[in-house]
C-alpha positions in Angstrom: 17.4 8.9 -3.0 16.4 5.9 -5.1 12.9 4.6 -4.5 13.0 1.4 -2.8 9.9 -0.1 -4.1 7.7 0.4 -6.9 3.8 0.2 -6.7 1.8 -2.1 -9.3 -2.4 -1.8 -9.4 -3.4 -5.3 -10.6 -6.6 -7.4 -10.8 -7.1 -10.0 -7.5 -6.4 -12.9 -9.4 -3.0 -11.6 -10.0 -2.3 -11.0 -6.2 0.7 -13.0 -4.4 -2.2 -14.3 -2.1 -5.4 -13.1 -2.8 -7.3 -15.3 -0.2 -5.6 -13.6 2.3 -5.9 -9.8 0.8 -9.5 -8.7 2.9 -13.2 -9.6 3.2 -14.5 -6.5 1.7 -14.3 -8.5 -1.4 -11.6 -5.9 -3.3 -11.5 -7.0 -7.2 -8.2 -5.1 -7.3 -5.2 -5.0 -5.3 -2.1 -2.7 -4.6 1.3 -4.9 -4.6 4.5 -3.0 -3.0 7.6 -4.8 -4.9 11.1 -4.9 -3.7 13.5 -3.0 -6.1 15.7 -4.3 -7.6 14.8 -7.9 -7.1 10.9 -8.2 -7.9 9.7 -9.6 -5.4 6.3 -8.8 -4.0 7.1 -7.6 -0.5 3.3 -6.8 0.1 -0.1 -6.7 -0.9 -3.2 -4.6 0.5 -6.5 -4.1 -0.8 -8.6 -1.3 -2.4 -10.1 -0.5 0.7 -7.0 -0.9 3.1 -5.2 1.3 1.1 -7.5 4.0 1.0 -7.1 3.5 5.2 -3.9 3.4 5.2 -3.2 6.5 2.4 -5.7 8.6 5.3 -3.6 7.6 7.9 -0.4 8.4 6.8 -1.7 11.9 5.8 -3.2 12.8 9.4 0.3 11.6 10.5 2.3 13.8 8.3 -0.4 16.9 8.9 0.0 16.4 13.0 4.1 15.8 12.6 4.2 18.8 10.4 2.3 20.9 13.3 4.5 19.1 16.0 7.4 20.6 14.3 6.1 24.6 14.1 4.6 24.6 17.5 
């Protein structure tokens, strides 16, 4: 399987939108770019990311237990 996007750590200024990114005032954000075409598909902040990284691992712990019970 061929990953779909690639992930690209970059200074704010750099961001797609970075008025829009958070209010946590994030110097950095995490862009999510379409492969093969380059485009910048999304954009989340420092923070966010660290949220949504937590999330995603609780939801794979409790799936994996869902699956052995």
């Amino acid at each position: 399987m061929v990953n779909q996007f690639l992930v690209r750590f970059v200074p704010k200024e750099y961001s797609a939108h970075p008025e829009r990114l958070c209010g946590h005032n994030c110097d950095r954000t995490i862009q999510f770019i379409s492969q093969p075409s380059g485009e910048i598909v999304g954009e989340l902040c420092v923070m966010d990311a660290e949220t949504m990284a937590k999330d995603l691992l609780e939801a794979l712990e409790e799936g994996s237990k869902n699956l052995s019970a």
